[in-house]
C-alpha positions in Angstrom: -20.9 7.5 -67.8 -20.6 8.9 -64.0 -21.1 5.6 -63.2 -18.0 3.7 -64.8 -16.2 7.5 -63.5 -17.1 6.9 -59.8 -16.2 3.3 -60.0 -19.6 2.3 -59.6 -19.7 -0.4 -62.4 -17.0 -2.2 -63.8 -16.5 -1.0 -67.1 -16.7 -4.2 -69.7 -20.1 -5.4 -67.8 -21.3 -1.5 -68.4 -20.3 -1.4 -72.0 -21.6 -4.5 -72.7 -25.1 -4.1 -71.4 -24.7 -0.6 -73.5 -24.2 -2.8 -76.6 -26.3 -5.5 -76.1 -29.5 -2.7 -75.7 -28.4 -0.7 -78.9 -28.3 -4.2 -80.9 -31.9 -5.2 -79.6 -33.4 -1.7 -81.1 -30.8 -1.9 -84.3 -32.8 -5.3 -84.8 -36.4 -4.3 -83.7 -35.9 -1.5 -86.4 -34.4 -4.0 -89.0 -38.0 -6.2 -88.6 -39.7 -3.1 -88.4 -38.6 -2.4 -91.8 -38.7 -5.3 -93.1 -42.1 -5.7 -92.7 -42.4 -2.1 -94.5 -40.5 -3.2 -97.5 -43.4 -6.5 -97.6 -46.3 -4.0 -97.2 -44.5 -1.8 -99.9 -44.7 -4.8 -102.0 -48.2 -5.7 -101.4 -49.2 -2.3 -102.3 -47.6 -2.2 -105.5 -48.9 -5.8 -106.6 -52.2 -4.1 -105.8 -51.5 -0.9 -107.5 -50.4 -2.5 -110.5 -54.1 -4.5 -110.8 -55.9 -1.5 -110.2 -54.0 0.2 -113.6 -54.8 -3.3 -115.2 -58.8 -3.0 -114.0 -58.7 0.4 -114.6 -57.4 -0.2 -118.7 -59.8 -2.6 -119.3 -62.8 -2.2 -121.2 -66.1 -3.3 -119.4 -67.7 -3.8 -122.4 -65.1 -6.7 -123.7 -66.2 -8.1 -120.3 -67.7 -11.4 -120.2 -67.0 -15.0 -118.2 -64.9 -14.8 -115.6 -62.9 -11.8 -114.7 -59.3 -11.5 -117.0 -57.2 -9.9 -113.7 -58.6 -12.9 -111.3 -57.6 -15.4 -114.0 -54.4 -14.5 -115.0 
């Protein structure tokens, strides 16, 4: 700011850059959370097998595995 004050940059080039650099971490924290949201996901597909291997009876087991097949 003492910059554009003192004359030292013009202002709109100033600004701009200002801009520009605030959009670039608005975005790197919009991917960033994006790929939270796809990990979020992942862990609740794998959460929700675990409950399914985790009702099953071993005993009623046999062939192939019920969770891998369906």
């Amino acid at each position: 700011m003492l910059d554009i004050r003192d004359g030292r940059r013009p202002h709109c080039v100033y600004v701009a850059g200002l801009i520009g650099r605030r959009l670039a971490e608005v975005e790197a924290r919009l991917a960033e959370l994006a790929r939270a949201r796809a990990r979020a996901r992942a862990r609740d597909q794998l959460a929700a097998l675990a409950a399914q291997a985790a009702a099953q009876d071993p005993a009623e087991c046999s062939g192939y595995c019920s969770i891998i097949a369906g």
